[in-house]
DRENKOLTOR-690405 format. One record per residue (C-alpha): residue number from 1; x, y, z; residue in one letter. Coordinates in steps of 0.02 Angstrom, whole numbers, plus 50000, padded with zeros to 5 digits. Example, Ala and Ser with C-alpha at 12.3 -4.5 7.8 and 13.67 -1.06 7.14 Angstrom:
2
> nr / x / y / z / rest
> 1 / 50615 / 49775 / 50390 / A $
> 2 / 50684 / 49947 / 50357 / S $
This chain:
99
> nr / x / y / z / rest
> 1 / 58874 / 53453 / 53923 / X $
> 2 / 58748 / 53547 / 53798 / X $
> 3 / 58561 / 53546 / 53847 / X $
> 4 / 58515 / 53486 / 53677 / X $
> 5 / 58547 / 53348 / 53579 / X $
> 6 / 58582 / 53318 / 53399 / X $
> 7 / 58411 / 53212 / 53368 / X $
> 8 / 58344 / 53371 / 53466 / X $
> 9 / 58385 / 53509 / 53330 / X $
> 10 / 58329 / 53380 / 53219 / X $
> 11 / 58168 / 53380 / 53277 / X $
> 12 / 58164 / 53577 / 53293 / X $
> 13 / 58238 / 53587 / 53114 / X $
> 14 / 58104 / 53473 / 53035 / X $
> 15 / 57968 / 53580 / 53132 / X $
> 16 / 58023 / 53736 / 53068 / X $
> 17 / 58070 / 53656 / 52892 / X $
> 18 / 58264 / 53673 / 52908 / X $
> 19 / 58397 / 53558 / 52929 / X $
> 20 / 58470 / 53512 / 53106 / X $
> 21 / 58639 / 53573 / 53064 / X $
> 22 / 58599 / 53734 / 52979 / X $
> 23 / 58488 / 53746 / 53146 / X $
> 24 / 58637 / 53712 / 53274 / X $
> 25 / 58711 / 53866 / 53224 / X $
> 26 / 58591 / 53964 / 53323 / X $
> 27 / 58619 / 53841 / 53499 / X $
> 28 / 58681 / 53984 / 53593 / X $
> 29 / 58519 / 54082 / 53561 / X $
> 30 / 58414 / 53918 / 53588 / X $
> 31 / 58509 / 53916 / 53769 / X $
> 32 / 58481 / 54114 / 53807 / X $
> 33 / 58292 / 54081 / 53758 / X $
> 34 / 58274 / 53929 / 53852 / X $
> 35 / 58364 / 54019 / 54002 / X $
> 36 / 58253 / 54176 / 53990 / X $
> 37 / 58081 / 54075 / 53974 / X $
> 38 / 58145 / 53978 / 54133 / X $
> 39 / 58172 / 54132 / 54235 / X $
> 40 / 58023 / 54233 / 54189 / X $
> 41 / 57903 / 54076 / 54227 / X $
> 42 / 57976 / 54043 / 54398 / X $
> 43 / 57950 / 54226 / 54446 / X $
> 44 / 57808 / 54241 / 54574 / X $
> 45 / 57671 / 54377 / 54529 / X $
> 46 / 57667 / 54505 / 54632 / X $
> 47 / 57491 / 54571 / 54709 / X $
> 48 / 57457 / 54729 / 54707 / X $
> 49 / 57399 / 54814 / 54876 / X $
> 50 / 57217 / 54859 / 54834 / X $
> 51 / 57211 / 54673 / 54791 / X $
> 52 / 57280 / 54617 / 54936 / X $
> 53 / 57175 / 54753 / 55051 / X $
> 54 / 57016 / 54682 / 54969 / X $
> 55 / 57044 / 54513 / 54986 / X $
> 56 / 57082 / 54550 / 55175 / X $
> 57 / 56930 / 54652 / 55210 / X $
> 58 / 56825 / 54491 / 55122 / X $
> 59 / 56926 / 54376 / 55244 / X $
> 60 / 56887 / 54485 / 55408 / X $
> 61 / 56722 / 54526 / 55371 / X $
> 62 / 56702 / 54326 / 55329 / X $
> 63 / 56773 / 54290 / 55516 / X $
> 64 / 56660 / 54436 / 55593 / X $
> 65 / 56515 / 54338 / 55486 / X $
> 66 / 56586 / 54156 / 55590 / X $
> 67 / 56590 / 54248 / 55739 / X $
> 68 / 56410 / 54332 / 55765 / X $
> 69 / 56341 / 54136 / 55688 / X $
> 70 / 56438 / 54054 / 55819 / X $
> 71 / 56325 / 54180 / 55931 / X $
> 72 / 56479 / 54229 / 56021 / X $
> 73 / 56410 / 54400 / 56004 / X $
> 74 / 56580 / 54511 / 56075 / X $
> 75 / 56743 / 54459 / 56028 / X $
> 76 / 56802 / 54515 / 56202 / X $
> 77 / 56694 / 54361 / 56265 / X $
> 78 / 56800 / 54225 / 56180 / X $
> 79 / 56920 / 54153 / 56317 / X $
> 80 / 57107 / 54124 / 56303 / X $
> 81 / 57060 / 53929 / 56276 / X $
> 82 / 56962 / 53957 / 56136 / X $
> 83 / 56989 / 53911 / 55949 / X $
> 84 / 56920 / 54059 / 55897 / X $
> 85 / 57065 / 54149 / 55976 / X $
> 86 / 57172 / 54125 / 55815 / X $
> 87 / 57035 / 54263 / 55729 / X $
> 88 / 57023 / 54377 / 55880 / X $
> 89 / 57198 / 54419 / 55869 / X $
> 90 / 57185 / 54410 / 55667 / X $
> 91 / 57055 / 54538 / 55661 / X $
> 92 / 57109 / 54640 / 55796 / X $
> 93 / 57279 / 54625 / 55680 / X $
> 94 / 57183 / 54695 / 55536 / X $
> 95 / 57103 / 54806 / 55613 / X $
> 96 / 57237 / 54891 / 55672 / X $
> 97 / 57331 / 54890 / 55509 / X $
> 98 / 57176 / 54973 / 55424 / X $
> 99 / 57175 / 55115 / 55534 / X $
């Protein structure tokens, strides 16, 4: 089953000021173009690693920012019931990757 219609090449045609049929002929290419569009749009961007080792430092520093407010004071203090545990470990994590 093609992906376009007759009424659709129609409508392309009378965009571009052709006929439908004289713009069927190209349905192949209409396909590949369609195909290509969908495949380069559905491609996740990748982030580069400066990028990504900025945006970490902003979210660690961020926590160690939570942290002093929350007048913990020494992230060795926080016990293992804690909530805050979840960042301990993440910027003991990223600290660790950063050395």
């Amino acid at each position: 089953m093609p992906t376009y219609s007759r009424a659709d090449f129609d409508g392309i045609g009378e965009a571009i000021g052709k006929d439908g049929a004289e713009v069927m002929k190209y349905a192949d290419r209409f396909e590949s173009a369609a195909r290509w569009y969908r495949t380069v749009h559905r491609a996740p961007e990748r982030v580069a690693l400066s990028v990504m080792r900025k945006k970490m430092t902003q979210i660690a520093n961020a926590a160690r920012k939570l942290l002093r407010h929350q007048s913990t004071g020494c992230l060795a203090r926080i016990s293992v019931c804690s909530p805050l545990l979840a960042w301990r470990s993440a910027l003991s994590l990223k600290a660790d990757a950063l050395r």
